[in-house]
C-alpha positions in Angstrom: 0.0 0.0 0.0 1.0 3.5 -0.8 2.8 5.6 2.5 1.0 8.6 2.7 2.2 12.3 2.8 -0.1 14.1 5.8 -1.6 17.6 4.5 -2.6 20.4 7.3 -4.7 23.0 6.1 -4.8 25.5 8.7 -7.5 28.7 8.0 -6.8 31.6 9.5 -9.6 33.5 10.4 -9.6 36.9 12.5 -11.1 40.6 12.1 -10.2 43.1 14.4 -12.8 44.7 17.5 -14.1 47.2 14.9 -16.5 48.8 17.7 -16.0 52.1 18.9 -15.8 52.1 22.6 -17.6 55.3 23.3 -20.4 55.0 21.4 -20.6 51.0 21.1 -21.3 51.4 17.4 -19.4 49.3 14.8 -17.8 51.7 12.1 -16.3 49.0 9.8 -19.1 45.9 8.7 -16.2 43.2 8.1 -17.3 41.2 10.3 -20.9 40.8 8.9 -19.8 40.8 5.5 -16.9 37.7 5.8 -19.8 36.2 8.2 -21.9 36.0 5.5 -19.3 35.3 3.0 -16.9 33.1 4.2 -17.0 31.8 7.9 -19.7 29.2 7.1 -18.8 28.2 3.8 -15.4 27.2 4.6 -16.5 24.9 7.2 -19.2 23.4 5.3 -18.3 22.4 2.3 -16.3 20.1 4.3 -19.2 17.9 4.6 -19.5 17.3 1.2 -15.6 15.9 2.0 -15.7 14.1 5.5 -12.4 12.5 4.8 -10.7 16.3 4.3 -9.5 16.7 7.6 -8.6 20.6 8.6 -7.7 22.6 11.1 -9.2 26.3 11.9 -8.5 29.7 13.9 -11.1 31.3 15.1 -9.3 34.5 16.8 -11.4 35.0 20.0 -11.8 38.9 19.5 -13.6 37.4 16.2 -16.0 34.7 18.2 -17.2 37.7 20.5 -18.5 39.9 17.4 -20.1 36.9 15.9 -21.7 36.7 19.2 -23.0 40.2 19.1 -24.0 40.2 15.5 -26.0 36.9 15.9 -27.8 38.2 18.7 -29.4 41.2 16.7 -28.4 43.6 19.6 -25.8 45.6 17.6 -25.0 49.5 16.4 -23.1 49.2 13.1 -23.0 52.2 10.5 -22.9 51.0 7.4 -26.2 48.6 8.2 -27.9 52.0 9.8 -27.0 53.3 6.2 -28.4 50.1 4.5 -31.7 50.2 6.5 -32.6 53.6 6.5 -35.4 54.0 3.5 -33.4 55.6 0.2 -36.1 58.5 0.0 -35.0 59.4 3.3 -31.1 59.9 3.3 -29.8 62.9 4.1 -27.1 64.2 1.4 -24.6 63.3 3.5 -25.6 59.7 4.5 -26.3 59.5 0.8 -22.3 60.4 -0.1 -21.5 57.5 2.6 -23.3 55.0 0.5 -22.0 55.8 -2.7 -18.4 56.4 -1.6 -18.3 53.5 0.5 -20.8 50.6 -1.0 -18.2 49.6 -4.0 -16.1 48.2 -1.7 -16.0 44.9 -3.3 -14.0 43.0 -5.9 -14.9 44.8 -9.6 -14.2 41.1 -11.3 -16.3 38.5 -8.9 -19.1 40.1 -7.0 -19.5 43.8 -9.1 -19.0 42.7 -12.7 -21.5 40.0 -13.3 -24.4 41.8 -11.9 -25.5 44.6 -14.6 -27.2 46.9 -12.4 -24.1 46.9 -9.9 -22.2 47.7 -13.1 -24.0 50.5 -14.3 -23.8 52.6 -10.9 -20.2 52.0 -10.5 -20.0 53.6 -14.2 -22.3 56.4 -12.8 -20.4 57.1 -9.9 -16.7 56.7 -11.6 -13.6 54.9 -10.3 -12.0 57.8 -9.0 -12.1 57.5 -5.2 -11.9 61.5 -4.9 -14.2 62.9 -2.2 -14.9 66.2 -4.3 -15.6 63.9 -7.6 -17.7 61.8 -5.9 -19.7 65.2 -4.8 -19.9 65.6 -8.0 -21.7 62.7 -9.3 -24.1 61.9 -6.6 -27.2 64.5 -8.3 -27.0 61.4 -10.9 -28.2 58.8 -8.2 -32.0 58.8 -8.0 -33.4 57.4 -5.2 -33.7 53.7 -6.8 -30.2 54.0 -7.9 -29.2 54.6 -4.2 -32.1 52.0 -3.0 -30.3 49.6 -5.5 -27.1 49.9 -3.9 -27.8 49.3 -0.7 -29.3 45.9 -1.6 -26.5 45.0 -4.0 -23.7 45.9 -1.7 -25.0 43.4 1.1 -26.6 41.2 -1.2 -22.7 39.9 -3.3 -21.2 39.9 0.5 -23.4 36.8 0.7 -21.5 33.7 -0.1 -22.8 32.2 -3.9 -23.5 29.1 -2.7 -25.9 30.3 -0.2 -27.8 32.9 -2.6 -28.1 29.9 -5.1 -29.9 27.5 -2.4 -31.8 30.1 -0.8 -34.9 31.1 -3.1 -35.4 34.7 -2.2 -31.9 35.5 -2.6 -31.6 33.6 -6.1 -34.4 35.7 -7.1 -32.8 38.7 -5.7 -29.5 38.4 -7.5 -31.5 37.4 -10.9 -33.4 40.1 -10.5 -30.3 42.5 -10.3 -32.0 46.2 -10.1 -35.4 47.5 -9.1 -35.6 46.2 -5.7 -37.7 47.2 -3.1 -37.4 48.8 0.5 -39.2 45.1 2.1 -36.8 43.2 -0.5 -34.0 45.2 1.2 -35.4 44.0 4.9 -35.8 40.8 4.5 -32.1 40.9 2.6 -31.0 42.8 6.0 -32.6 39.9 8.1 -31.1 37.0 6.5 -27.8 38.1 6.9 -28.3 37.9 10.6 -29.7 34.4 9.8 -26.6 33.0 8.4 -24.7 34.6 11.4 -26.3 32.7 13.6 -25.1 29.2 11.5 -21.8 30.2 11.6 -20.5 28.9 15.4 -22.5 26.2 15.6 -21.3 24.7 12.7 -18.1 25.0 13.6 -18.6 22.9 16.9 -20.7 20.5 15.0 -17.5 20.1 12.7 -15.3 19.3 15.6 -17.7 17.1 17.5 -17.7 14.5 14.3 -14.4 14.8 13.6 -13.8 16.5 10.8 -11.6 20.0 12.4 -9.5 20.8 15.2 -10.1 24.1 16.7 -7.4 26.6 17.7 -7.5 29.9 19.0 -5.2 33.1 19.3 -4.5 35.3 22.3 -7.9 37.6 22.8 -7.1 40.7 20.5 -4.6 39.4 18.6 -1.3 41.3 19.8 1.9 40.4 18.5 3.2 38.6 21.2 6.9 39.0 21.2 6.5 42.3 21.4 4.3 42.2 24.5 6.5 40.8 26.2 9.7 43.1 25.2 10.2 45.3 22.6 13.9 44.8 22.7 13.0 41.1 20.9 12.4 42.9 17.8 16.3 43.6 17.7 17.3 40.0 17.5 16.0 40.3 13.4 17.1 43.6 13.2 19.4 44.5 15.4 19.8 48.6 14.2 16.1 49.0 14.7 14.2 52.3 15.9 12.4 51.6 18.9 10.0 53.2 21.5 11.4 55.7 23.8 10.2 53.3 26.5 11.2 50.3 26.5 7.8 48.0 26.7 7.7 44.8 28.6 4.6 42.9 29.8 4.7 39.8 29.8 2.0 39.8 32.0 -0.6 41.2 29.4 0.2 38.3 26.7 -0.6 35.9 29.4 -4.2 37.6 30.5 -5.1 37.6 26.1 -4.2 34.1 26.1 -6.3 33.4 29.7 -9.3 35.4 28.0 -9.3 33.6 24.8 -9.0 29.8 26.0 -11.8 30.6 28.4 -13.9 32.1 25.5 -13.1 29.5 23.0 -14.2 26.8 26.1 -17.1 28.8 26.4 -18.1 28.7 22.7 -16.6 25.0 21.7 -16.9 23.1 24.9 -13.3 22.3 25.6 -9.6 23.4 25.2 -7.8 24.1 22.7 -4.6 22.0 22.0 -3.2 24.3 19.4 -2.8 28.0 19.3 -1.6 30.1 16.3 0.6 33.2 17.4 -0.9 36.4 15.5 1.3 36.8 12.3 3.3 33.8 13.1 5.3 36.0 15.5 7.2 33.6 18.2 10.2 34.1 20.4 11.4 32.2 23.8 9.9 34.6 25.9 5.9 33.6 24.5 6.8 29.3 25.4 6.5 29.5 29.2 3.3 31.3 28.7 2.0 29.2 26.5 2.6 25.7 28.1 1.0 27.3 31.6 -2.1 27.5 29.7 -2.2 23.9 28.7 -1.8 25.0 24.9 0.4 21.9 23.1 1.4 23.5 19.9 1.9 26.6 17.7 2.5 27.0 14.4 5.2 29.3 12.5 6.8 30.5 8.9 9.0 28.5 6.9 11.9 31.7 7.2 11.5 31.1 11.3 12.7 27.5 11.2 15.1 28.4 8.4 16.6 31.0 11.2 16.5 28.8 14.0 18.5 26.1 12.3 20.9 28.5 10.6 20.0 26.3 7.2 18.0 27.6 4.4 14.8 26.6 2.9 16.3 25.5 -0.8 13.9 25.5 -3.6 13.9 25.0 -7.2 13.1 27.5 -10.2 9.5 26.6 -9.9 9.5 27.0 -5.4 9.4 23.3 -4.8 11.0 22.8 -1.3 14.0 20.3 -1.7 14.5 20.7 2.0 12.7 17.8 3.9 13.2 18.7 7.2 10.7 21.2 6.5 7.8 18.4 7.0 9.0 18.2 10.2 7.4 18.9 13.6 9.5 19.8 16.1 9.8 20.1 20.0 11.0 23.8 21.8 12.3 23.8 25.3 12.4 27.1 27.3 12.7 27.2 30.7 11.2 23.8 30.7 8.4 23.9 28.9 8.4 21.7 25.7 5.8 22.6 23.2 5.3 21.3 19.5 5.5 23.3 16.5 5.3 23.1 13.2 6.0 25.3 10.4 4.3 26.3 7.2 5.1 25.5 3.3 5.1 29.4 2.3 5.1 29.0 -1.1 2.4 26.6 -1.3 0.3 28.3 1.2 0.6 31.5 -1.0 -0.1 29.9 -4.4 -3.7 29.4 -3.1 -3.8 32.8 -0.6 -2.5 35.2 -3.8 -1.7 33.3 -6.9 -4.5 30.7 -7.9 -7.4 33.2 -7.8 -6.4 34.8 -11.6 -6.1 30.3 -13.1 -8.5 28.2 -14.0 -9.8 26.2 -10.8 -9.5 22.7 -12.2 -5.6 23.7 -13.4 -4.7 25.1 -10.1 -5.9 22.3 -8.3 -3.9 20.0 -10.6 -1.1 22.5 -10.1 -1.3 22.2 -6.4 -1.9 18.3 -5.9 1.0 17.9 -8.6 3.0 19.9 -5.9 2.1 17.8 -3.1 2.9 14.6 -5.4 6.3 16.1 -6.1 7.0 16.4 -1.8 6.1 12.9 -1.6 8.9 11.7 -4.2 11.3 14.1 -2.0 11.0 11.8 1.5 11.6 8.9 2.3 9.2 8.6 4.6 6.2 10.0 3.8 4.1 9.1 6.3 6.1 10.7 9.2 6.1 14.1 7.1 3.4 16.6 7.6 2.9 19.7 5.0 1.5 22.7 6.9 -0.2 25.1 4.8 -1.1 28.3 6.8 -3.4 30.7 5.4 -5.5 33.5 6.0 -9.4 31.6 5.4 -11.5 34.6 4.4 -9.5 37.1 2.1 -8.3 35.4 -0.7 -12.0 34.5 -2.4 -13.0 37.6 -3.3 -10.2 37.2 -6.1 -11.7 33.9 -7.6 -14.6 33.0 -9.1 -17.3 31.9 -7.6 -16.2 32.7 -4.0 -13.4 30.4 -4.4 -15.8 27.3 -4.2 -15.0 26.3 -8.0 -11.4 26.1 -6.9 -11.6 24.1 -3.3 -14.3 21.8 -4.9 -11.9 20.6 -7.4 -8.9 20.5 -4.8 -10.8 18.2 -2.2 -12.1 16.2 -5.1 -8.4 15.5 -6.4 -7.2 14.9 -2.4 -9.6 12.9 -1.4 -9.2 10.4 -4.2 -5.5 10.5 -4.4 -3.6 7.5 -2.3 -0.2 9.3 -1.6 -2.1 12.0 0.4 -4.0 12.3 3.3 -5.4 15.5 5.0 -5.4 15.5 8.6 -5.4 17.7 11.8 -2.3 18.9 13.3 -3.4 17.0 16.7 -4.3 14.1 14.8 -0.7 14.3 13.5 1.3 14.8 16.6 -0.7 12.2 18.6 0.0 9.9 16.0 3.8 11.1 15.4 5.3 13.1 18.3 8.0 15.4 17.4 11.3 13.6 17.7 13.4 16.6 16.7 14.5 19.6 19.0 15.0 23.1 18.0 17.8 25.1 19.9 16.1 28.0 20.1 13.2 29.5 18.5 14.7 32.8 16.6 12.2 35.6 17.6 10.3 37.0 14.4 6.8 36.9 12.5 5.6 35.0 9.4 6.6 38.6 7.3 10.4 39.0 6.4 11.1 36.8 9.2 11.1 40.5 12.0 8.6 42.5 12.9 9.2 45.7 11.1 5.0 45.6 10.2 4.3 46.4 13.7 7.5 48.5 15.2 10.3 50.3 13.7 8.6 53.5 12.0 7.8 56.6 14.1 3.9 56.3 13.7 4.5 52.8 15.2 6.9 53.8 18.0 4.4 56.5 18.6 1.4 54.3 19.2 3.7 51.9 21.4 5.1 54.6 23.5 1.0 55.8 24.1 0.2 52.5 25.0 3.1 52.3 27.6 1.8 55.7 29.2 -2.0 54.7 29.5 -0.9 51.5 31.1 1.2 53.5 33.5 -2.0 55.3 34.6 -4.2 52.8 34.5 -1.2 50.9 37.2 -1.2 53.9 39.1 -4.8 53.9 39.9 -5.1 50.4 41.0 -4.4 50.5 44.5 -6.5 52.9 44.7 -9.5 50.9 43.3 -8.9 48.0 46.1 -9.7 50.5 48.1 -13.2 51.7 46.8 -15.1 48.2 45.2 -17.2 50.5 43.7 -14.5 51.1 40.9 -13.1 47.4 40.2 -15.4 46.8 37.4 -14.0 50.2 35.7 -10.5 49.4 36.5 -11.2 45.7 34.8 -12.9 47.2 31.7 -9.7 50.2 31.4 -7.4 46.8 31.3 -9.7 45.4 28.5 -9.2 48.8 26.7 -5.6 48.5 26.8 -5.7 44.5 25.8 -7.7 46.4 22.7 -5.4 48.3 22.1 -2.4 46.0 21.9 -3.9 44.1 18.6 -1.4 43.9 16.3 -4.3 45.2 13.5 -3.6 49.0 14.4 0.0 48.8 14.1 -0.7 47.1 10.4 -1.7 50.4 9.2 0.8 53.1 10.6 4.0 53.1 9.0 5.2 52.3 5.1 4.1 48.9 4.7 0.2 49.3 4.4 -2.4 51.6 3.4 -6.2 50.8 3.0 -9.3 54.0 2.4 -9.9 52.5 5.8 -6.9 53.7 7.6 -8.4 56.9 9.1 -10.9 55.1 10.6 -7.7 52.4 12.2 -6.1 55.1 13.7 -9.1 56.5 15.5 -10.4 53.6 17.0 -7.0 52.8 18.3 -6.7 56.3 20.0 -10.2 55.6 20.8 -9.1 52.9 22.9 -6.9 54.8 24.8 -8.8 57.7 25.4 -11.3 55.3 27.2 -8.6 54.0 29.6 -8.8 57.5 30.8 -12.1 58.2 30.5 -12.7 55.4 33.0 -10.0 55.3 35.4 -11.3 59.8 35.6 -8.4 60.9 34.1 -7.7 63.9 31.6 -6.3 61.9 28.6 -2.9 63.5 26.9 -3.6 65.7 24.1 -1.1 63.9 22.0 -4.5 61.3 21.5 -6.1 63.8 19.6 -3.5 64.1 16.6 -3.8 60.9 14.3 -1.2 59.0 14.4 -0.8 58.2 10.6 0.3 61.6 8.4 -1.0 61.7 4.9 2.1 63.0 3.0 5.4 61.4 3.5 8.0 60.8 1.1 10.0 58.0 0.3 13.3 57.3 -1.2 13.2 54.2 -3.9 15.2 51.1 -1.9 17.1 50.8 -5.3 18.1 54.2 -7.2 19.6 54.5 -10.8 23.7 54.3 -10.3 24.1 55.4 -14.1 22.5 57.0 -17.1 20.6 55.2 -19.1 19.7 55.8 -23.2 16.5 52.8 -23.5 15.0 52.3 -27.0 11.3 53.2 -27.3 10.1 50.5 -28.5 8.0 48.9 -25.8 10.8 45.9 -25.6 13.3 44.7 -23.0 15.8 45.3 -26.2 18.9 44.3 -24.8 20.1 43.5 -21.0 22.4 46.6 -20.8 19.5 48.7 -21.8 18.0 49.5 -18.2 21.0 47.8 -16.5 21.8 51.1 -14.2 18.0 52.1 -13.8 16.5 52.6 -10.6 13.7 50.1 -9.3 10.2 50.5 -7.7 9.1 47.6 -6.6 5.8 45.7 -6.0 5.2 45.9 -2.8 3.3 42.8 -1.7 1.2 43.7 1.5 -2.5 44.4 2.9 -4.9 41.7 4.2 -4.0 39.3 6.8 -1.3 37.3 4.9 0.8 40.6 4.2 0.5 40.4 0.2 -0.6 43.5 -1.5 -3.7 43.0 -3.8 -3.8 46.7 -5.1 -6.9 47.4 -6.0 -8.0 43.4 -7.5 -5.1 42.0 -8.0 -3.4 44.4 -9.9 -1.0 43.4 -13.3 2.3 45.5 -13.1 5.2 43.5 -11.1 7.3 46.6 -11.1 8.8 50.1 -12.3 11.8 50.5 -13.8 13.2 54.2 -13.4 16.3 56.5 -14.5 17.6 59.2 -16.7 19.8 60.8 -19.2 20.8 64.7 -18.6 17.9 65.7 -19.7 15.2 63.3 -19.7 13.1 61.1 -16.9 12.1 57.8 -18.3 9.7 55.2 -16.6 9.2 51.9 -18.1 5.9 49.8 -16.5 6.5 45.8 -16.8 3.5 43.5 -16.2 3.3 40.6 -14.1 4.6 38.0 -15.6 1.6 35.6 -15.4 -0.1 38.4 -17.4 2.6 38.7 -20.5 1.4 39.9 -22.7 -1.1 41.9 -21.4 -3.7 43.2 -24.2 -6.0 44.7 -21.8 -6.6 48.4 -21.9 -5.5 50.4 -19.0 -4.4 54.2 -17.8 -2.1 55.9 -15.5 -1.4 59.2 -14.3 2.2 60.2 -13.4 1.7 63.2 -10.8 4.5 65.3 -10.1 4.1 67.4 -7.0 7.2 69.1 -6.5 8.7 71.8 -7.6 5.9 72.2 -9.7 2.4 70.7 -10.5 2.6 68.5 -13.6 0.7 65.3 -14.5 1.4 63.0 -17.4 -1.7 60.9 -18.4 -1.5 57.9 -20.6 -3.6 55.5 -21.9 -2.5 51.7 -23.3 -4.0 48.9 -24.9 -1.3 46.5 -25.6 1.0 48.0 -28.8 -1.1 51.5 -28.8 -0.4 54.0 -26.1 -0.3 57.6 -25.7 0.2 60.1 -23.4 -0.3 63.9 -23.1 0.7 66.5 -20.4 -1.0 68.7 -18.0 0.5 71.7 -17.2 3.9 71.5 -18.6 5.8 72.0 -22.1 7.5 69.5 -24.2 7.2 66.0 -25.8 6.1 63.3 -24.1 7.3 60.1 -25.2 5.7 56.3 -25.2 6.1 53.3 -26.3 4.3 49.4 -25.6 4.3 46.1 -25.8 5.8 44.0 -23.5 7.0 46.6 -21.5 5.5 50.2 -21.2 8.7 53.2 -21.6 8.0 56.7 -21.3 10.1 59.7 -21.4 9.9 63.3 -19.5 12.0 66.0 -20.6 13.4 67.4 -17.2 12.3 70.9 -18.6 8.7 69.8 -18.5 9.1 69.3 -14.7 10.4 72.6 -13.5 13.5 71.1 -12.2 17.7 71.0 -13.0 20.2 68.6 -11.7 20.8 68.0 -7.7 17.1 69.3 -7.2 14.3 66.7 -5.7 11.3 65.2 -7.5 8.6 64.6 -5.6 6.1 62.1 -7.7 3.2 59.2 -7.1 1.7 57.3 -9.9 -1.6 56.1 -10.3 -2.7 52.9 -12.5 -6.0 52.3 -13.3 -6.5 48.6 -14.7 -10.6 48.2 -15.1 -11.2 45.0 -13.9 -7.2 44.2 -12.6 -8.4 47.6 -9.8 -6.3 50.5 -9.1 -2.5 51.1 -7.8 -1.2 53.8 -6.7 3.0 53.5 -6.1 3.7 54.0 -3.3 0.6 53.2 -1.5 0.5 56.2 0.4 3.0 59.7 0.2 5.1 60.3 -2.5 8.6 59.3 -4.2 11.1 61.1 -3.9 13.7 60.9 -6.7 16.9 63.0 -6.9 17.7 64.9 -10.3 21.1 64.2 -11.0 24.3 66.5 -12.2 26.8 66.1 -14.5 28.7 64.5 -12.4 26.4 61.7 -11.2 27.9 57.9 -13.3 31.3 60.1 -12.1 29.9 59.7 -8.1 27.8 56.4 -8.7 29.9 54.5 -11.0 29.1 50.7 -11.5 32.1 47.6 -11.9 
């Protein structure tokens, strides 16, 4: 009989406390929305595959919306805006709608519906407040009635609207709805809440999942417990003015959520994942106290702890066995398991597989899996963890991504060199026989934690933490003393505990941005203001000033070290050509699993720049999946600095063009399988040694919209005459 390789598939899933604390109103609907979407449906299309074993994380601050949203008893704004009737809206509640109710994918959910179509062209793609002014006298009041319903009706998972009668005839029906249509949409969403949790422990009472859980509010653990442990990755790294070091407060989130997830499940979790992967020595001890018997980690954190690298061939296959390994961590003599994720493979299906065909990318991935199996010896004592975020990555493929998974369970469940199990089942079966040394302290991004410390809005937000803590400890003793004030004292620590989720620090610094990032940065400070608010203290001023600043500029990681002549021809034309360019590159971040989907998935993979004495040149190059791309796309280069200038162009495949706003001279252009275009300096307003300041904005239809870099501006430095003389290359 065939030895079988063991597969762990282990879902991710987590959303932030989006609730404001002074007014108890939620001010972002994720929750709902992936409710509806993707909570259930992940869970229970294993039942049409009993033999899939899986494992799931159901982050605890998660669990406790569910709870709030099931029982009906909620504030949220986006569903006051969805249930208040359409004649009714003020103008103001009416600009909320149509700014904010196109937040979903253009390809999957807006695209095949007509009506949803036709409002987005109404309304435009330009996210501009003062545009979108502009355009709302063309919304009647069944246009805006429409929206509401469509909005909330394609954040409903497919397979549910196709089994569900009123919502099949809903989404057939596509325009024209009504204000009790758009009720008894409302209701049903709070229907399918409701299904979500009990599934879940239905799943795990036959069998079928394992059930794991993260500390309450999903801080970054390490980091809880020191700061300093973010210098062990990078060891020249800003940090906090005050040092910050509570180990004490990663103990109570992990306390809270095992008592929430016994609550909800009826027992214990065995397995815990660390938020973002992010482990050191310090988080063990804490960990084994609680009874939890393994965590999980990236690929890059094993590689580190073993000093040996992950090898891979040209295609990402892992020729390194020993990464199929469990493995046992002692510190201070607590032994816990871990294991550590496939990275590659659990990104082909969190950011790659969405854009193929779901029957090739299942072959793609099972072919994979086939190809590990050749690699060991021993199969069956080999377990390949796959690690993903469960809820974000469908929007990108069609049909929810049910098309895909269907297809994938299909091909596992028939093939006899693979066999998906839990992680428990696994280690019961197979304890870990191998020891690490020590655990190297970092997260599942870049192997650090740069996402969540480093940058001064980060620092900032850390060192604000530290100084509402230290009020909220000075007022304790004082609270012994007068009962009256415990449960005030216990809700200011459950502020702070808020506050310490690692989602806040997500958005401040370079790494991220999202239209959502205002509203991040408030409820953070929000947070903290609270802490004040109950322990009767004035809060610092300093909580009034958002954290995150709109304009910042940025240097490109990899400037031109030479002048460059290119040929405008839309071709790589020889390897010299760009050789001394700078480079702009793709920054892959946002979501849960830190990979940028600008816009929906975007199609340029980078941006080549540099220049002669006189001339700026650009040259766009796709994504290599998409080569050639024949789809027809825009982009605005927008020069801020010293001047105002813009330089709009417009491509479709081997015809492009581009004019200029506000400037003088030829513009030059040229595609194919590259995009090059040329700015005469003298256009700009600026001479060598000066500074260009610059963001660029790509508008691909249905691929969504970039914008490089995500948030500021680049900064790019003209050069003299004697620049190749100061940067010259061997």
């Amino acid at each position: 009989m065939e030895r079988r390789l063991n597969i762990a598939f282990f879902w991710h899933m987590h959303q932030p406390l989006y609730k404001d604390p002074f007014t108890d109103e939620y001010i972002l609907p994720w929750v709902l929305f992936h409710g509806t979407k993707d909570y259930y449906d992940m869970v229970a299309i294993l039942e049409e595959f009993p033999d899939i074993h899986q494992t799931f994380n159901l982050v605890p601050s998660l669990i406790e919306q569910l709870n709030e949203y099931g029982s009906g008893r909620f504030k949220d704004s986006y569903r006051t805006m969805s249930l208040k009737e359409a004649s009714r809206l003020t103008p103001d509640e009416k600009k909320f709608i149509v700014e904010r109710f196109f937040q979903a994918n253009h390809e999957h959910m807006i695209r095949p519906l007509e009506g949803y179509r036709e409002l987005l062209k109404k309304r435009g793609l330009s996210s501009d407040t003062a545009e979108i002014e502009r355009r709302l006298r063309y919304f009647t009041v069944q246009d805006t009635l429409d929206l509401q319903v469509l909005f909330n009706l394609v954040w409903i998972d497919p397979a549910i609207r196709q089994k569900d009668p009123f919502l099949k005839s809903l989404y057939e029906k596509g325009k024209n709805f009504t204000e009790g249509e758009k009720n008894e949409l409302l209701a049903k969403q709070i229907e399918i809440i409701n299904w979500i949790l009990p599934k879940y422990r239905e799943m795990k009472d036959r069998g079928i999942i394992e059930l794991t859980m993260s500390p309450y509010y999903h801080p970054i653990m390490p980091l809880l417990c020191d700061t300093d442990s973010a210098k062990e990755a990078t060891p020249d790294i800003a940090l906090p003015i005050n040092r910050f070091k509570n180990p004490d407060d990663a103990l109570e989130q992990i306390k809270r959520g095992i008592e929430l997830h016994r609550e909800t499940f009826g027992e214990d979790p065995r397995g815990l994942w660390p938020p973002e992967g992010s482990v050191s020595m310090e988080i063990l001890p804490l960990l084994k106290q609680e009874g939890i018997r393994w965590i999980a980690s990236d690929e890059d954190i094993l590689a580190r702890s073993i000093k040996t690298p992950i090898l891979r061939d040209k295609s990402g296959n892992s020729k390194s066995a020993f990464l199929y390994r469990p493995y046992t961590i002692n510190s201070s003599g607590a032994p816990i398991s871990i294991v550590f994720r496939d990275r590659v493979l659990s990104d082909l299906i969190g950011f790659e597989y969405g854009g193929w065909d779901p029957d090739d990318a299942a072959g793609d991935f099972v072919s994979r899996l086939a190809g590990i199996h050749g690699l060991l010896e021993d199969p069956e004592a080999h377990l390949v963890s796959l690690v993903l975020d469960g809820e974000n990555a469908w929007e990108t493929y069609r049909n929810d991504g049910r098309d895909f998974l269907v297809s994938l369970y299909s091909r596992l469940s028939e093939d006899p060199k693979l066999r998906c199990v839990t992680v428990s089942e696994f280690l019961k079966t197979l304890p870990p026989s191998d020891e690490l040394p020590r655990l190297f302290a970092g997260s599942w991004i870049n192997h650090n934690f740069k996402v969540w410390i480093g940058h001064t809005e980060e620092n900032a937000a850390w060192d604000l933490i530290g100084e509402a803590r230290r009020a909220l400890v000075s007022k304790e003793p004082k609270a012994a003393e007068e009962p009256s004030k415990n449960e005030k004292i216990e809700k200011a620590w459950k502020e702070i505990h808020a506050a310490e989720g690692s989602d806040w620090f997500w958005w401040y610094g370079d790494e991220h941005a999202s239209m959502s990032e205002t509203e991040f940065d408030e409820l953070f400070r929000s947070h903290l203001k609270k802490v004040y608010h109950l322990i009767e203290m004035a809060p610092p001023a300093s909580l009034d000033i958002p954290i995150i600043t709109a304009e910042r500029g940025y240097r490109p990681a990899k400037p031109p070290v030479g002048f460059i002549d290119p040929v405008f021809d839309g071709e790589v034309t020889n390897y010299y050509e760009w050789l001394a360019a700078g480079k702009l590159e793709r920054t892959h971040v946002g979501g849960a699993m830190h990979r940028e989907k600008p816009g929906e998935g975007g199609f340029v993979e980078c941006i080549l720049y540099g220049f002669s004495l006189d001339c700026l040149f650009f040259r766009f190059d796709y994504l290599k999946g998409l080569r050639p791309f024949k789809d027809r796309w825009s982009f605005n280069v927008n020069f801020i600095h010293p001047i105002q200038v813009k330089v709009h162009g417009e491509v479709k495949y081997k015809r492009s063009h581009a004019t200029l706003n506000g400037g003088k001279g030829e513009i030059q252009i040229a595609s194919e399988d590259v995009v090059e275009l040329g700015i005469p300096f003298n256009t700009l307003g600026v001479k060598g040694g000066d500074e260009a300041r610059v963001f660029i904005e790509i508008e691909g239809g249905v691929r969504g919209f970039e914008r490089w870099p995500t948030k500021g501006f680049l900064i790019i430095d003209i050069p003299s005459e004697d620049f190749e003389r100061e940067n010259w290359m061997v």
